[in-house]
C-alpha positions as CSV (number, residue, x, y, z in Angstrom):
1,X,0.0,0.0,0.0
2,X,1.3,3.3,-0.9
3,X,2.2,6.3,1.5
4,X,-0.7,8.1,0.2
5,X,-3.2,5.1,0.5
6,X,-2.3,4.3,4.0
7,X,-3.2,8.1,4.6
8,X,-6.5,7.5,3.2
9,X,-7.6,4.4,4.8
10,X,-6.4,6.0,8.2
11,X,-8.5,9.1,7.3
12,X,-11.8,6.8,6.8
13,X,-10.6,4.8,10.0
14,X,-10.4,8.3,12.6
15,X,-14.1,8.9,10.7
16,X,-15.3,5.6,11.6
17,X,-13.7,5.0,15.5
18,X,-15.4,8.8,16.3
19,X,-18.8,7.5,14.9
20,X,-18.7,4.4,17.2
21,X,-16.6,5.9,20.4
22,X,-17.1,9.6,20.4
23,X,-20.3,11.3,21.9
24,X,-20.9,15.4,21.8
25,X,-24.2,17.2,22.8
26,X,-26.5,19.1,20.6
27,X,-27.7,22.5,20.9
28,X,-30.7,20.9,22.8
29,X,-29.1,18.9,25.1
30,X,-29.3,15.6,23.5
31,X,-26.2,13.1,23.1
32,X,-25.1,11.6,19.7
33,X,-22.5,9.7,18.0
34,X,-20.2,11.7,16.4
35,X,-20.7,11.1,12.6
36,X,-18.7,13.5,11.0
37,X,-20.8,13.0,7.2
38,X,-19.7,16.0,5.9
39,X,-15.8,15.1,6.7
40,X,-16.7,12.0,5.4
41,X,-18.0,13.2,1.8
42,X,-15.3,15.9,1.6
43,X,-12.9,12.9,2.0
44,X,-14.4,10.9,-0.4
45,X,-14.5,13.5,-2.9
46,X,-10.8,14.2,-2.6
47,X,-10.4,10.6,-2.7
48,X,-12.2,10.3,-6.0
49,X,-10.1,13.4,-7.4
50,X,-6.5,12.2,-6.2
51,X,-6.3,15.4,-3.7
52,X,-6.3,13.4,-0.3
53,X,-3.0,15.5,0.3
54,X,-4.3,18.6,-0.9
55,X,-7.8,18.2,1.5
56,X,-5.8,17.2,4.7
57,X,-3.7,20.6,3.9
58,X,-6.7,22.9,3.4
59,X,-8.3,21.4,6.8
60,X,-5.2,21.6,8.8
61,X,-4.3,25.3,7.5
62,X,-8.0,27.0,8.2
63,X,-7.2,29.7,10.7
64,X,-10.0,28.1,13.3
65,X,-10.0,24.4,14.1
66,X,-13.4,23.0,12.5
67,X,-16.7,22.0,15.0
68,X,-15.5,18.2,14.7
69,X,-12.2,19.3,16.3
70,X,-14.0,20.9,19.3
71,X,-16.1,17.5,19.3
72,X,-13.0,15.7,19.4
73,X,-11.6,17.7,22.0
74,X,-14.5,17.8,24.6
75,X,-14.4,14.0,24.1
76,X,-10.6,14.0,24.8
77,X,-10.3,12.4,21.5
78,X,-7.9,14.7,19.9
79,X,-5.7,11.6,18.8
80,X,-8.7,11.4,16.2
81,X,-8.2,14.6,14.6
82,X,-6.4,15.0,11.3
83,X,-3.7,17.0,13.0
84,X,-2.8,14.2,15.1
85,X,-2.7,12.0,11.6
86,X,-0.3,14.7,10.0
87,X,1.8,15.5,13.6
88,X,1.8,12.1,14.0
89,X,3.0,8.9,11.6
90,X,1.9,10.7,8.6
91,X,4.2,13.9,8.7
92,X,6.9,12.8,6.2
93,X,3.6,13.4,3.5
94,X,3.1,17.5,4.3
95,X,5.2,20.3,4.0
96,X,7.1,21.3,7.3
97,X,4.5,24.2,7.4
98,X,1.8,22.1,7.7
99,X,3.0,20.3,10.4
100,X,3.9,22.3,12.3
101,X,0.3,23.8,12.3
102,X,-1.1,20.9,13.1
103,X,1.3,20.4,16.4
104,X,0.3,24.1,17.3
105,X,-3.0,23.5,17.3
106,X,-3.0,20.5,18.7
107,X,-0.5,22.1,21.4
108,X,-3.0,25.1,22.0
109,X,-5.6,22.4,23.1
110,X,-3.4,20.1,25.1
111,X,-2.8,17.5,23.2
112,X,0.9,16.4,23.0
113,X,1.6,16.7,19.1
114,X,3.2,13.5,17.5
115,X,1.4,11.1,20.1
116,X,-0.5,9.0,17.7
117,X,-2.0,7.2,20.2
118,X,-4.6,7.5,22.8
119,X,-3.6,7.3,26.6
120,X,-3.8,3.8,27.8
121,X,-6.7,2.7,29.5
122,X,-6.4,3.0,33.6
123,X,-5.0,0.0,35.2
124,X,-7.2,-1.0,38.3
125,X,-7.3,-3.6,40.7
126,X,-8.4,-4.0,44.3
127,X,-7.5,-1.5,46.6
128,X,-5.9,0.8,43.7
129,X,-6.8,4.8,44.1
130,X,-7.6,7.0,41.4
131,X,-8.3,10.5,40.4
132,X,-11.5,11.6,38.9
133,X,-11.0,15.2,36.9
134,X,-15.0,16.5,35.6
135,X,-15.0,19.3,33.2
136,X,-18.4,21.0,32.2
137,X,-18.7,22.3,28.7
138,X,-20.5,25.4,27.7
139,X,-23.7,23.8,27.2
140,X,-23.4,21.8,30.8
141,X,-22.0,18.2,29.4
142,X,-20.0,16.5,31.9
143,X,-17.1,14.8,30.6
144,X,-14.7,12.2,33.3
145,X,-11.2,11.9,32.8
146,X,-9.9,8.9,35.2
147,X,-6.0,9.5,36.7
């Protein structure tokens, strides 16, 4: 598989783990899966027009992260954002510029750029002790983070 393939399939892979894992609240309270269609169809076009590179650049260099990002973030999710993809194992594709945009914004919303990966799931066992962090969004969604 090429270079610019593997960036593809990984693109259509952060779309579908953020449909099945990541939750955000609507302007009337209600909770959904985060289906990000329009990503998805923006993807697919620049799939169908060979401009996969060229659609990752134009998302990444837009002066305001886009709604999904926010989604991402209030979900702590960020590793599924397209600026981890191109901080991450797919940097060698985009111009220094670019990637370093992406680790700024990823930076500015502290996520630690290059970290592909999501934090390991918390270790328990009998008599363990943890630390339970709850932020409330603008719209009063409660989100747990375990420590």
């Amino acid at each position: 598989m090429s270079p610019k393939e593997s960036l593809t399939e990984a693109l259509f892979a952060i779309y579908a783990t953020a449909g099945k894992e990541v939750e955000y609240t609507t302007e009337k309270g209600e909770r959904r899966s985060y289906w990000a269609n329009r990503f998805r169809q923006a993807l697919q076009r620049a799939t169908d027009e060979d401009d996969v590179v060229g659609f990752v650049e134009r998302l990444v260099s837009q002066p305001e992260p886009s709604r999904g990002f926010g989604y991402l973030k209030e979900a702590g999710r960020l590793d599924l954002t397209v600026e981890a993809l191109v901080a991450g194992k797919f940097r060698d594709q985009f111009s220094e510029e670019v990637v370093r945009t992406a680790e700024a914004r990823l930076r500015e919303n502290g996520y630690e750029a290059g970290s592909a990966e999501p934090e390991p799931a918390l270790q328990l066992t009998p008599g363990s002790t943890f630390v339970v962090k709850v932020e409330v969004d603008h719209a009063g969604a409660l989100t747990l983070h375990l420590a």
